[in-house]
N, C-alpha and C positions, 0 to 999 in steps of 0.2 A: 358185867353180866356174863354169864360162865353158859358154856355151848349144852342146852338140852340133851338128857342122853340119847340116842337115837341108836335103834336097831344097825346094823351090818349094811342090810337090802337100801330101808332110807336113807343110810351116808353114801352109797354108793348110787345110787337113784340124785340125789342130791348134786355129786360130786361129777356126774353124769352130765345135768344140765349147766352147771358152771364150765364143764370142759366144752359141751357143744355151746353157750355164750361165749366165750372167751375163743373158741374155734372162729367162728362169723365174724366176729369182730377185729381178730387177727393178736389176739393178746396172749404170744408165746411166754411170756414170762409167770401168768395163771397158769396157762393151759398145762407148762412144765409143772408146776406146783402140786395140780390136782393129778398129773398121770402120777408121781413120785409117790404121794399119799396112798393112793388107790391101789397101785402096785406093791404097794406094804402090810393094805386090808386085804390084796387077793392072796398075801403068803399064806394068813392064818386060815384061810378056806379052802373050799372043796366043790365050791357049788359053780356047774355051768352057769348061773348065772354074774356070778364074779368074773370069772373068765371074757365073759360077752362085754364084760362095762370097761373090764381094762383094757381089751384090743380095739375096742372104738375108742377110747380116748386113745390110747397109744397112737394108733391109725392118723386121728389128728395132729398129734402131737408132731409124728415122723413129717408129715406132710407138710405143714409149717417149717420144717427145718428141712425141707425139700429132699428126703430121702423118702422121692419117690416110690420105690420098687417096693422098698422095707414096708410103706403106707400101704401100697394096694395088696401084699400080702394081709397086715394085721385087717384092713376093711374085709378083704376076702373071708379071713378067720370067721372075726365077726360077722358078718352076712352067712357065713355056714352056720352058725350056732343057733344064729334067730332062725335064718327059715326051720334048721332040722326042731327048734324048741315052739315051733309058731308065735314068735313074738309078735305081736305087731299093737296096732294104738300106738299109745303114751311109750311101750317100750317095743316099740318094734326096731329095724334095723337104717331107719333111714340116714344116717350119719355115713353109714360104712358104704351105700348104695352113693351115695354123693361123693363121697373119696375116692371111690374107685372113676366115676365120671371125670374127676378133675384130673386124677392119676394117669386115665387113657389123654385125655387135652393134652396132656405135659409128652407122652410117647407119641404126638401126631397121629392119633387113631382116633379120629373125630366119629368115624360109625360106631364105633364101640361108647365112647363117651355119647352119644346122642341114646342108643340105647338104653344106659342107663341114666341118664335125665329124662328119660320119657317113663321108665319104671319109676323114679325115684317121682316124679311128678304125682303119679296115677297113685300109687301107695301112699303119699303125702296127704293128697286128697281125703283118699277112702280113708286114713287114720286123723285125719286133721288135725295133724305136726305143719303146722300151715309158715311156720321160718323156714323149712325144707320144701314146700312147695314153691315158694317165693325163691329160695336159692334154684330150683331148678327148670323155674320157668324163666326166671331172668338171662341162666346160660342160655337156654333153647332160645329165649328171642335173640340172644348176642349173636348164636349160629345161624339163624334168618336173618339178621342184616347183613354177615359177612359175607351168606350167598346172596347178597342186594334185595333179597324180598324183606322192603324196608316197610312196606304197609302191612304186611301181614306181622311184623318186628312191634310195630307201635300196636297193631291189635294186639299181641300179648300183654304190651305193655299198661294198656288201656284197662285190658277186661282187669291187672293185677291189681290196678288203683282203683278200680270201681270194687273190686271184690275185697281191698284192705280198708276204704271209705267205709263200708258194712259194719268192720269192728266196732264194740263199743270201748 
């Protein structure tokens, strides 16, 4: 069966959610694949929004291969493009707001990373990208047990099972 043609916008929309599955899951050898592809569809454009899909997969990509610094710059890119474009929903910026979190955990800057797991949560929410709400309530409870507020750690954990049991 031969690949549908699909517009520009839908392969890289497409190519988008492969690279954040494949990010969560930890499957650098996709995630390589799909930045390599994408980085080949963004030579032939022009459009900010190209730009925006390849420094969030990139972002992921460096991260997984733990070049940290290089990551929190491409998240940063990314996160300048969506807020200045108002992305948000289905394409808002939540991928880059989480790598930049993880990015600050990696430089021992736990206030900075809590900040943005607390952003990254509330925006998750309000667009209901709800694998990135679950990525960043799970840190925030991680950071409640390691300060020992271990009941308030299972209430996140609580309210996150009772609010995934909801799914159909």
């Amino acid at each position: 069966a031969s690949m549908p043609a699909l517009e520009l916008t839908d392969r890289l929309g497409i190519s988008r959610l492969l690279a954040a599955r494949s990010f969560i899951f930890e499957d650098s050898a996709i995630l390589n694949e799909v930045e390599s592809e994408v980085q080949e569809l963004v030579r032939t454009s022009n459009s900010p929004d190209d730009l925006f899909v390849w420094q969030t997969i990139r972002a992921m990509k460096l991260f997984l291969e733990g070049e940290y610094l290089q990551a929190l710059d491409a998240a940063s890119l990314s996160e300048e493009i969506g807020e200045r474009n108002e992305y948000a929903g289905f394409f808002g910026y939540t991928e880059a707001i989480y790598i930049k979190a993880r990015c600050y955990l990696e430089f021992c800057e736990a206030g900075k990373a809590n900040d943005e797991l607390e952003k990254l949560a509330k925006l998750a929410r309000e667009w209901q990208q709800w694998p990135w709400l679950f990525m960043a309530e799970s840190y925030l409870a991680r950071v409640l047990m390691i300060k020992g507020k271990v009941e308030e750690a299972f209430a996140v954990v609580r309210d996150l099972r009772q609010f995934a049991s909801e799914f159909k």
